[in-house]
C-alpha positions in Angstrom: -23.5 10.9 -0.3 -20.7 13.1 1.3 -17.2 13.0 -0.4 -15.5 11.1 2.9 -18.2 8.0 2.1 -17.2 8.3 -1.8 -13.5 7.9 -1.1 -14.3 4.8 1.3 -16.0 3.0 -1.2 -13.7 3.6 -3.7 -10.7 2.4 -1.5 -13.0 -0.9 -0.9 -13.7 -1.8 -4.1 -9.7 -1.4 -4.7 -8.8 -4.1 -1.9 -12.2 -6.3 -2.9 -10.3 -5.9 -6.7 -7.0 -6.9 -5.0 -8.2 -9.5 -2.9 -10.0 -11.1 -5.9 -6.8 -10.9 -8.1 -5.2 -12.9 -5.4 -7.0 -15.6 -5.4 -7.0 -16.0 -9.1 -3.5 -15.0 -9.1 -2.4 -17.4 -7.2 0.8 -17.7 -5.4 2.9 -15.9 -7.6 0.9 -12.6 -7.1 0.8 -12.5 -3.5 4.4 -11.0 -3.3 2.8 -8.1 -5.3 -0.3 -8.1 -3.5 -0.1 -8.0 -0.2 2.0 -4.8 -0.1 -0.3 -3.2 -2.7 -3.3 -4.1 -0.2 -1.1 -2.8 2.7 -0.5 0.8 0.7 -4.5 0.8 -0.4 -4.9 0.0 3.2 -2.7 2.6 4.7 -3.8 5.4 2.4 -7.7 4.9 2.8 -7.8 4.9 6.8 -8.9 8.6 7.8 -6.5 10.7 9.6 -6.9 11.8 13.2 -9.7 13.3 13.9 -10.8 13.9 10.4 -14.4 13.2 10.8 -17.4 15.6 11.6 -18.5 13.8 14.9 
């Protein structure tokens, strides 16, 4: 498995963790939530032509 797959399952298991903590948070969590998600989101996309195709 290359290292670019690694990091992009470890990034989804983080938002799967924060999505999950969500909705057993409940409302009081979202505020701290979302903009984790957002960051987790953010920092996992690959930049611009990062890929080897």
């Amino acid at each position: 498995m290359s290292v670019d797959a690694k990091k992009s399952m470890g990034w989804t298991v983080v938002l799967i963790l924060l999505g999950m903590a969500a909705l057993y948070g409940g409302l009081k969590w979202l505020s701290l939530l979302i903009p984790a998600a957002l960051v987790v989101w953010y920092t996992a996309r690959p930049g611009f032509r990062t890929g080897r195709n």
